[in-house]
N, C-alpha and C positions, 0 to 999 in steps of 0.2 A: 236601775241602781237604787240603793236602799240610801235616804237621806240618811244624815249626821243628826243625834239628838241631840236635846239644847242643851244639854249637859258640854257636849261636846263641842259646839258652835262658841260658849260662853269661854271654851279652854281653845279654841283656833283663832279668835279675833285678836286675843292680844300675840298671840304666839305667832299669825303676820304681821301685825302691825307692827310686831319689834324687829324682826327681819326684814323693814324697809321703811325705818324712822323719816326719811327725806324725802319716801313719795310725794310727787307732786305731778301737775301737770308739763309736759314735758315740750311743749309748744312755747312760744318763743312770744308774749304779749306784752304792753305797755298802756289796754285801757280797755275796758270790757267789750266796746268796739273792736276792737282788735283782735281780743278772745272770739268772741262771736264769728267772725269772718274766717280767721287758723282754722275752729273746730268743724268748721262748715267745709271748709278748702282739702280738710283730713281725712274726709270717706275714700275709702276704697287705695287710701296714698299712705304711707307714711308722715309720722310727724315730723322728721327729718327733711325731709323732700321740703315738708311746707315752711318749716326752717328756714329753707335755703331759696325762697321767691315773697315771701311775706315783708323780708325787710325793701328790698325794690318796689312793692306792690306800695307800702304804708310811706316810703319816701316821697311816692310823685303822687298818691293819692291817698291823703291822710285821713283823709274822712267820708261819712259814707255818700254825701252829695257830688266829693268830688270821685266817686267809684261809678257812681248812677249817672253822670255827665262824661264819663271816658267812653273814649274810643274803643270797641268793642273788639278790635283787631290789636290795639296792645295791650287789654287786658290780658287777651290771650297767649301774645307773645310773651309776657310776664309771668303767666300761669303754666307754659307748655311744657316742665320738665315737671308735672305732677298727674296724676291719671286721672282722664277727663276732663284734662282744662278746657276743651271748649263748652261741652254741660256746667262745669263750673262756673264757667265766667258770663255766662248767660242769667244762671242762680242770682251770683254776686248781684247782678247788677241790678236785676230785679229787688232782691232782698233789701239793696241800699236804696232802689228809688222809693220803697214805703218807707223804710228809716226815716227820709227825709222827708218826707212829703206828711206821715202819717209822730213819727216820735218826734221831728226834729232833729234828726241824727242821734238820738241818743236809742241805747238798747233797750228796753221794758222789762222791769223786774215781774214778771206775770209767768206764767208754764205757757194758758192757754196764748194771749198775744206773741208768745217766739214760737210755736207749732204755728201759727198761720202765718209767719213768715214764708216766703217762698224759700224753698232749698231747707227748711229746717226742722227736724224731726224733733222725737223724742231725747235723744241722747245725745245731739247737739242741745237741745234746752235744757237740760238736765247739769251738764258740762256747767255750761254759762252762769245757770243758778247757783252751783258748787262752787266754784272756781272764781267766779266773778262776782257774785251777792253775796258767797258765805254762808249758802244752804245746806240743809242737809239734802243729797240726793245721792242716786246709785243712778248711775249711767253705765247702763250695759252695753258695750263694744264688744268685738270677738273675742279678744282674751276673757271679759268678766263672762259671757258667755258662757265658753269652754270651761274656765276656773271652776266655776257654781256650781254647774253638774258633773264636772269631771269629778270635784271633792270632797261636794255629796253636801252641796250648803243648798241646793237647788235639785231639783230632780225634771225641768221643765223642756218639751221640745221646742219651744221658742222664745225669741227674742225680750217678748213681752210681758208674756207668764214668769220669765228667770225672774224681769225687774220685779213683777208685782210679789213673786217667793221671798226674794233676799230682804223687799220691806218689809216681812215679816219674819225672817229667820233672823237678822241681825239687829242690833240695839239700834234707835234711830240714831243715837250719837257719835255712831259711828261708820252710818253708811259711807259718808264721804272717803273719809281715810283708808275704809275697806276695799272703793270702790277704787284707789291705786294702788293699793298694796297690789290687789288683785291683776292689775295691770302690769304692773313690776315683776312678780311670780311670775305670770306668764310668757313675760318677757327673756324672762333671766333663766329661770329652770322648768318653768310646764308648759313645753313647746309643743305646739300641736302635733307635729309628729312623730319628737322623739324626746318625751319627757325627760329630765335629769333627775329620776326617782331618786337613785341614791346619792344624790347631793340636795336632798329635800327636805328644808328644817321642819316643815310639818307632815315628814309622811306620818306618823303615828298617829296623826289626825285625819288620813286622806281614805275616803271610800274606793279609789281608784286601787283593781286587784286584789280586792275586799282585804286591803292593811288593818282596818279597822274591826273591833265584833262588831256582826249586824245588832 
């Protein structure tokens, strides 16, 4: 599929961005520890889901030495209505006992220090640095994914290549905003499998079904 020129890229940023002024992260945190642990708990699950055991989890173990000192059978009990809560809570506990042992419980504003975390990728670091430090980053999840090249802001078969595109197809100061917009779209009308084309404030912008001239 034929990318979007930048002519075109410089007329869809703001023309999402106005179509979901209030994007934000949509997980439920009170302290970038807190972020860190949600976005981590989010693979493969909904944000919802982790909504709904997060607040029990940060009740009886607020912090991450008291997550790294828990009983590994009620973490789990804790985490079991999310997919892979036992792979998770094995992560968690790990991830918290360097927290504590190696930051002092606190998170690390660094990309490279939260990738060798245990349990934490690219786009959980990514998240964390946005969201939590107030960086610019593009954290590619399945919606930004699918969005990128379905719309023709990205043309990449993978996860990695989207991120390393959209750094350069989008203004830096706006990857963040973009990076929910896109998450919103996807959510609300560019469903993986049955897009709401025409309830699409940007199809005039959208490669998908070549709307667009090549």
């Amino acid at each position: 599929m034929a990318k979007l020129t930048k002519k075109q890229v410089a007329e869809l940023v703001p023309a999402l961005e106005a179509l979901y002024p209030d994007a934000g992260c949509a997980l439920h945190f009170d302290s970038v520890f807190h972020l860190l642990v949600a976005v981590m708990l989010s693979a493969q699950t909904t944000d919802k889901s982790v909504n709904q055991v997060t607040p029990t989890l940060f009740a009886k173990y607020p912090e991450a030495a008291d997550i790294a000192a828990a009983d590994r059978a009620d973490l789990e009990n804790i985490l079991r209505h999310i997919g892979m809560y036992r792979t998770k809570a094995k992560n968690l506990q790990a991830l918290c006992q360097v927290l504590a042992d190696e930051y002092g419980g606190e998170v690390p504003q660094d990309y490279d220090k939260l990738t060798a975390l245990p349990g934490v990728g690219r786009k959980t670091a990514n998240v964390v640095l946005s969201v939590g430090f107030g960086e610019q980053r593009i954290a590619v999840d399945t919606h930004v994914f699918r969005l990128a090249n379905r719309i023709g802001l990205t043309a990449e078969p993978d996860v990695l290549k989207t991120e390393l595109s959209l750094m350069k197809a989008l203004p830096y100061d706006h990857w963040s905003t973009m990076h929910h917009a896109l998450i919103w779209h996807g959510r609300q009308v560019c469903n993986a499998r049955n897009p709401k084309c025409e309830d699409c404030g940007i199809r005039a912008l959208c490669k998908k079904n070549g709307l667009t001239k090549k």
